[in-house]
N, C-alpha and C positions, 0 to 999 in steps of 0.2 A: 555530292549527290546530283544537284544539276548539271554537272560535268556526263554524270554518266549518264543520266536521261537523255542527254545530247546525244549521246555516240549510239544509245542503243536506237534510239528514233532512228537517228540518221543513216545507220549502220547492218543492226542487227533486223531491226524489225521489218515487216514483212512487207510494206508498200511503204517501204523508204526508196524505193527505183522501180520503176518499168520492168528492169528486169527481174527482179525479184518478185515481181507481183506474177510476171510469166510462170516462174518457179513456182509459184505457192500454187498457184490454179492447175498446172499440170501434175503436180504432186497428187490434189487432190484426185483430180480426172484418174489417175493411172491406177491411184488406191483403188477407188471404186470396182476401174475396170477388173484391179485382179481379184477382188473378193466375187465379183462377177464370174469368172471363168474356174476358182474352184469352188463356186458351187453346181458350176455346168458339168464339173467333171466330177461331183459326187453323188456316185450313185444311190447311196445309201439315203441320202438328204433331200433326194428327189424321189424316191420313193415315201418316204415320211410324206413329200408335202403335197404325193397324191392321195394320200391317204385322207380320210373324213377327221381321224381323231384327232387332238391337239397335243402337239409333245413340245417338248424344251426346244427341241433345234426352231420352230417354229415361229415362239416367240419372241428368238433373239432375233430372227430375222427382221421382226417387226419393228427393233430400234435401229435396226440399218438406215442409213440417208438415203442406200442405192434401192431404188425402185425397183420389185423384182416381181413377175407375171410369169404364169407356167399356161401353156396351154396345151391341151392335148388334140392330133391329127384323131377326124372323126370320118373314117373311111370315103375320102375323096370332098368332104363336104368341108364347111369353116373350122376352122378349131375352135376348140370348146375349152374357157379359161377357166384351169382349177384349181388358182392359186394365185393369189397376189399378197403381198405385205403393207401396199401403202394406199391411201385413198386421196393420195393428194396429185397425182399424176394419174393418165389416161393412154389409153392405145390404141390410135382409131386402125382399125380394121385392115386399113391397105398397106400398113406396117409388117402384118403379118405376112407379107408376100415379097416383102426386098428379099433378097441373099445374106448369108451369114457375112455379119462385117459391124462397122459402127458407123453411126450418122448423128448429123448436126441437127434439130430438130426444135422448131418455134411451136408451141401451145399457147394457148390460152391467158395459161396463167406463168409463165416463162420457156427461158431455152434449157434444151437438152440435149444429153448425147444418148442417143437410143444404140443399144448393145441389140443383135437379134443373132440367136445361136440355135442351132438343131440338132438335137439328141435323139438317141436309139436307147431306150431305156427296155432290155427285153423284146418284147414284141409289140411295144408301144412307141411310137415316133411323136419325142414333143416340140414343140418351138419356143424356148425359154427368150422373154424379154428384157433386158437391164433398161433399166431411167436413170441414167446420173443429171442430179438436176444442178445444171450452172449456174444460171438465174433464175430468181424469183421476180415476177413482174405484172402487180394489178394497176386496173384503173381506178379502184373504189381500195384506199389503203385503211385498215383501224390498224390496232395497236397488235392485231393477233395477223394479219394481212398483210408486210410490207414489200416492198421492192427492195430487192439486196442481192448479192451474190451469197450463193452459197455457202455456209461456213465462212465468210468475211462479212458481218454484218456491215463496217462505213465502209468498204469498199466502193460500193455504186453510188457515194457523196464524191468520188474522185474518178471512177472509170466507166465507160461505156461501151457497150457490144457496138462494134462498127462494121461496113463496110470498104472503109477508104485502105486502099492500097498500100498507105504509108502506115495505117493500126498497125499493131501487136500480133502475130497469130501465135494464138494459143495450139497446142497439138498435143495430140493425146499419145499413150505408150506406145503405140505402132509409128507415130511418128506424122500420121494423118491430120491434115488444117482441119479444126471442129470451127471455130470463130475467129475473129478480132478482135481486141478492144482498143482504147485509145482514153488519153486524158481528157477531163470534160474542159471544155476551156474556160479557163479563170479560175479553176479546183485543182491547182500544182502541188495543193499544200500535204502532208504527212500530216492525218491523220491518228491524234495519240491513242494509244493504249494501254493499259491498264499501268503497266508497269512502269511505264514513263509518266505518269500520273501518281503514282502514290513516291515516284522516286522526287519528283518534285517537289509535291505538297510534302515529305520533308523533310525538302530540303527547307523549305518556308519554311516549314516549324521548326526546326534547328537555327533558325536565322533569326527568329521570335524569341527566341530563348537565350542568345546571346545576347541581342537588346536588352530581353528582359535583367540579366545578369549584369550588362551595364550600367544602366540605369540605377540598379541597386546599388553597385558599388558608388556610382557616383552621390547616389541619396546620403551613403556612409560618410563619404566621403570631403562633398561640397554643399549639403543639405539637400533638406526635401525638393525642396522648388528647382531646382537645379536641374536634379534627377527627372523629376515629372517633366519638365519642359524639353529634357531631352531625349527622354520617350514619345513625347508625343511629338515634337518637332520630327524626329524623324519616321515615325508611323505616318503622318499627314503626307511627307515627301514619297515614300515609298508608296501609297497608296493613291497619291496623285499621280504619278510616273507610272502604275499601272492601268491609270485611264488613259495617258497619254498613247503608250509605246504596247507591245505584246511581251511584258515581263509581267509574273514568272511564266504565263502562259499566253499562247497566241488564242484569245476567249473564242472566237468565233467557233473553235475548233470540238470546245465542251459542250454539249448539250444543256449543260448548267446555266451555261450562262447564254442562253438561245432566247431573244427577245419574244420570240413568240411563246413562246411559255408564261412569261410574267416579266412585264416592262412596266413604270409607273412613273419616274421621270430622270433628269441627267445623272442622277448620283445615283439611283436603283435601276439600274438600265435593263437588269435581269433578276434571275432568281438567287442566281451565285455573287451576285454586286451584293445585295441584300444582306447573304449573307455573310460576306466576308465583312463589308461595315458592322455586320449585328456582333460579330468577335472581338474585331477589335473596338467598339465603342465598350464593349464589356469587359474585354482586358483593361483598357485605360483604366474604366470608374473602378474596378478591382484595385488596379494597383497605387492608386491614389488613396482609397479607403484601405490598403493595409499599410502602407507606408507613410500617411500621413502624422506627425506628433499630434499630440493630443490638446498640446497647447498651439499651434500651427495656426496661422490665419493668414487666408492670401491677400497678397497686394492688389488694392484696389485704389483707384483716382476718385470713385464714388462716395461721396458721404454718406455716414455711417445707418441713416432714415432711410436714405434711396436703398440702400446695399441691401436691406433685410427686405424692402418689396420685391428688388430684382430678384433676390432667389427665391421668394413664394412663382414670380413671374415666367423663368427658366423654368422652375418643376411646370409650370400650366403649360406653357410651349411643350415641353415634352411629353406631357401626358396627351394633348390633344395632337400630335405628330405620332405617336405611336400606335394611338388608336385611327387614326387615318393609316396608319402602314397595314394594319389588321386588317381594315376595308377594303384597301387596296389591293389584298391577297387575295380577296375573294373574287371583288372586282374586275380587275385587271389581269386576270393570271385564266389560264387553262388546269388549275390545281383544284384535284375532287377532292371535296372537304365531305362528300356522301361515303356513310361508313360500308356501303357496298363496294365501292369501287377506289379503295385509297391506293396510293402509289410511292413509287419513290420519292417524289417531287412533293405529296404531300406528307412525308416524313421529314422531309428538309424543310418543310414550312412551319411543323410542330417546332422544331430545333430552332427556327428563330424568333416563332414567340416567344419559347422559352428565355432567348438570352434577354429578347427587348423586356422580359416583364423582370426581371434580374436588373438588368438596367437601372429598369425607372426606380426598383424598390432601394440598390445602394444608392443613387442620385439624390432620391429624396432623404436618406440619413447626410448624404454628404452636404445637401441645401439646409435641410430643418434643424438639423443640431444645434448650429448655432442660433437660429430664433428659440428654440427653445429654451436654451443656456441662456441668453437676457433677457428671456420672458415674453418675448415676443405674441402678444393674446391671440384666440383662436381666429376669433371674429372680424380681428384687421387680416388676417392671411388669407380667411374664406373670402373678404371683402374685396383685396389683390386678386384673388385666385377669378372671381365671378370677374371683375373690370377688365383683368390680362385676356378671358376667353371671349368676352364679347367683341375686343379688340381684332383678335386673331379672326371670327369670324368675319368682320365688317370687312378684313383685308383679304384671306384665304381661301374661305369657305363659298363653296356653290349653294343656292339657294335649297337644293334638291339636296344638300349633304347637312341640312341647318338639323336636321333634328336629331341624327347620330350624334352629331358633334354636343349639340345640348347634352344628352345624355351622355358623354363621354365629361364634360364639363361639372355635368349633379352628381357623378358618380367620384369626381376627386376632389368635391368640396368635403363628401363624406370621408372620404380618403384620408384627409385634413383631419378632419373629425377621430377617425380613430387613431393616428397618426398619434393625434393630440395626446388619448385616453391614454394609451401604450407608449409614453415618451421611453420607458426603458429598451422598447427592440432598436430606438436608433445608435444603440451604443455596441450591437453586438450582428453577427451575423445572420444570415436567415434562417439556416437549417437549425442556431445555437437559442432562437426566439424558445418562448415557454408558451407563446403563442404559434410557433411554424403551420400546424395543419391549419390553423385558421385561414393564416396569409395564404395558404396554397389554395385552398379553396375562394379564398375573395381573387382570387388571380384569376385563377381555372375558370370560377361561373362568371366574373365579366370575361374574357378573350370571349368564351363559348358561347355569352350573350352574340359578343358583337359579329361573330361567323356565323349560328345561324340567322339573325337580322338580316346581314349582308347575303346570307346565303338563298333568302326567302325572297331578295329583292331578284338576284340575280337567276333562279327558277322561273318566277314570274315573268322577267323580261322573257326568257326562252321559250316560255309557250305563247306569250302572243308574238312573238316574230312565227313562232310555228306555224299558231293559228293565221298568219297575216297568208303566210306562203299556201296553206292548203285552200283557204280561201280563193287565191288566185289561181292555185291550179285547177280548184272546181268551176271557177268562173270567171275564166281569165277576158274574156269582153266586159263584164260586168261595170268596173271601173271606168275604164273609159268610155261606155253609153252613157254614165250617169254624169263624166265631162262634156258628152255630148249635148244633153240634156240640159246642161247648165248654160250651155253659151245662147241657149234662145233670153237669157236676161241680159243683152245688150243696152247698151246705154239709151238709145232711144225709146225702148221701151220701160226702162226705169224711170229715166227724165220725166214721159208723161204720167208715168202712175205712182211718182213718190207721194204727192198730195193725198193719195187713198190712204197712205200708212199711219195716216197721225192721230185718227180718233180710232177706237181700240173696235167697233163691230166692222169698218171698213178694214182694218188692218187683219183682222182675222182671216174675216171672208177672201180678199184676194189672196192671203198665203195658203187657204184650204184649196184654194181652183188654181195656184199656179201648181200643188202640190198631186192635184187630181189630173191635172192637162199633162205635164211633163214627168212624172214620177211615178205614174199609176202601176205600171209591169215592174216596180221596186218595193211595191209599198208592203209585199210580203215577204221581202229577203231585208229590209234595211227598214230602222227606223227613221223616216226620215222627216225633217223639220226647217223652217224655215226660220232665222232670228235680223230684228232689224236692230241697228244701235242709231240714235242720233249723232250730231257732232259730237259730243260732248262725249261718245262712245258709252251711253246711256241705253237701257232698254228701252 
């Protein structure tokens, strides 16, 4: 499968060469131009579309790409247009006056090839207009606006309309230079497509699946431990080798994995890192909880007291790492978690809470089991669980992230707590619980807590950046008079009048009259105040 991804990237597909990108764009071009010319030479179809009423032929026109304008001669005066299909292209006026032929044409909103033809429809003489639009080209882009070639959406990530001598020219079916283009420098790269994309991914899943058949044999084989260490051994290598090198994929190249989208740090570098670790951290704990024996106990150097804190310890590490990846999505990421405007990106971010909360819930059968099974009480784990999180804050946590984390922290002591009550779901799977809709819902309303929380924080920040900017647009001197304003408190003048600050009616008084002298043409736009601290940085 990656063999053949290869050859078609390189081969088959359409901007694997210069030349081949020639081909595809003129192909395009000449399509146009002939739907163009039979419709100049159908009479029938031209009479329809001077017509007022609306027929069939009409509205196919209107899913056409090719831009098309009828205009009718109004006895020596402009022509008068009675008919167009598209509102996304324009015709100024002095177009209407070249000669029949095609031209290269810059607008506004990109280039074109402008078709202008004249018909004898009867006794009515028209000037029919074609737009074939090559590029599309804004300076203000959203997601309904962007810059691209035509019918080649990453095209224009790799080519540019040129002028230089040594470009490409493209030529339309007559055989006429319309443009240039040329390679953007330092963007040589091909470009994948769909097909080379799903031929890879799987290929990867086929490669997954051999491991996985491995590893099992070897479980049969040479025992559990054997087996698990040689799954994950090599998942670790393969998955380290793909941050090293561009195996299976050259990332830059996916949108997926495009750091501006969602970056958070050296192991989540994107939205597709995220999720390729959220799989396989979830295949591991999977196949460790189905292939484990029941009597199984791993090799540890730790005594046997330590051993039952470290895995209350592990689960708090994970639970407070996962609930920061939550944050972090909202955070850190350009992903609408707003039920108006959801997207693909935040479909892919549904799909790795999902597997993170999957995760944590076999982890913790694969940690608790065993305290449970030698009785391990509740109150020494909530006891581990609250010391492991206070730890992790003193070392991880920002001051400004202290109170998410708390509650991510109160919310898996409880966690503990039913954990405790329900010792029978850690023996079986989650969809097989006699409790599942519970657990789905304590899953669902914490994630939902901690995204709109984060989501509420992150709204907020956006209107006062908004409000900071329209502020300055409304009064963009404003700020800097009121630095103006502040440099009359030079040092000489503080020196002599610090002594006034220290009994409290002198202290008032001079900060009402430095407030009235210098601040008076602010004192209705800005609250403004004057605070004095001691050494001591005391009121």
């Amino acid at each position: 499968m990656y063999t053949i991804s290869f050859i078609f990237i390189n081969y088959w597909s359409y901007n694997s060469s210069p030349q081949k990108v020639k081909s595809k764009l003129e192909q395009r071009i000449a399509s146009a131009e002939s739907k163009f010319q039979q419709i100049s030479q159908d009479s029938n179809l031209l009479e329809q579309l001077l017509a007022d009423t609306l027929t069939k032929a009409k509205s196919q026109l209107m899913d056409q790409p090719l831009g098309l304008f009828v205009y009718k001669n109004n006895n020596g005066q402009d022509p008068n247009m009675v008919y167009w299909n598209n509102n996304a292209m324009y015709v100024n006026a002095y177009d209407l006056k070249k000669p029949d032929g095609a031209y290269y044409q810059k607008l506004q909103n990109g280039e074109f090839e402008l078709l202008v033809k004249r018909v004898q429809l009867g006794k009515q003489s028209l000037v029919l207009i074609g737009m074939v639009p090559i590029r599309w080209d804004y300076f203000i882009e959203n997601k309904y606006l962007q810059t691209r070639f035509d019918g080649f959406k990453e095209l224009s990530k790799q080519y540019e309309v040129s002028i230089s001598p040594t470009a490409i020219p493209i030529l339309n079916a007559s055989g006429i230079e319309l443009f240039r283009i040329q390679l953007i420098e330092g963007k040589s790269f091909i470009a994948y497509d769909a097909i080379t994309l799903a031929l890879r991914t799987l290929a990867i899943i086929l490669l997954f699946l051999f491991m996985h058949a491995i590893a099992e044999d070897v479980v049969k084989l040479r025992g559990f431990w054997n087996g698990f260490l040689l799954l994950f051994s090599s998942v670790f290598l393969l998955r380290i080798l793909s941050y090293q090198v561009s195996f299976p994929f050259d990332f830059d190249k996916i949108p997926l994995f495009d750091p501006s989208i969602y970056a958070s740090n050296l192991f989540h570098r994107s939205l597709g890192d995220l999720l390729v670790n959220s799989i396989l951290f979830f295949w591991l704990i999977r196949f460790y909880q189905d292939h484990r024996p029941s009597s199984f106990s791993a090799p540890t150097f730790l005594p046997d007291h330590i051993l039952k804190d470290f895995r209350v310890f592990l689960l708090t590490l994970s639970a407070l790492s996962i609930g920061n990846i939550i944050k972090s999505l909202v955070q850190d990421s350009k992903i609408s978690f707003d039920t108006n405007n959801l997207g693909i990106y935040t479909m892919v971010a549904f799909i790795i809470l999902c597997l993170l909360v999957l995760f944590f819930y076999y982890l913790s059968q694969v940690l608790l089991a065993p305290l449970m099974k030698v009785g391990v009480g509740i109150y020494r784990q909530m006891l581990v669980a609250a010391g492991s999180g206070l730890i992790y804050f003193f070392i991880f946590v920002k001051p400004q992230d202290t109170l998410v984390n708390m509650l991510i922290l109160l919310w898996l002591l409880g966690y503990l707590l039913l954990i405790h009550i329900r010792k029978s779901d850690l023996k079986v799977s989650l969809i097989r619980s006699d409790f599942f809709i519970f657990w789905v819902m304590i899953f669902a309303l914490s994630v939902a807590a901690i995204v709109l929380f984060e989501n509420k924080q992150v709204e907020r920040t956006q209107r006062q950046r908004m409000a900071e900017r329209l502020a300055q647009q409304t009064d963009p001197s404003g700020e800097n008079l009121l630095n103006i304003a502040a440099t009359n408190f030079d040092e000489v003048f503080l020196s002599s009048n610090f002594h006034r600050l220290e009994s409290e009616y002198s202290n008032k008084f001079i900060k009402d009259s430095l407030i009235n002298e210098n601040f008076s043409g602010y004192l209705n736009k800005f609250d403004t105040r004057i605070y004095t601290y001691d050494a001591a940085t005391q009121p």
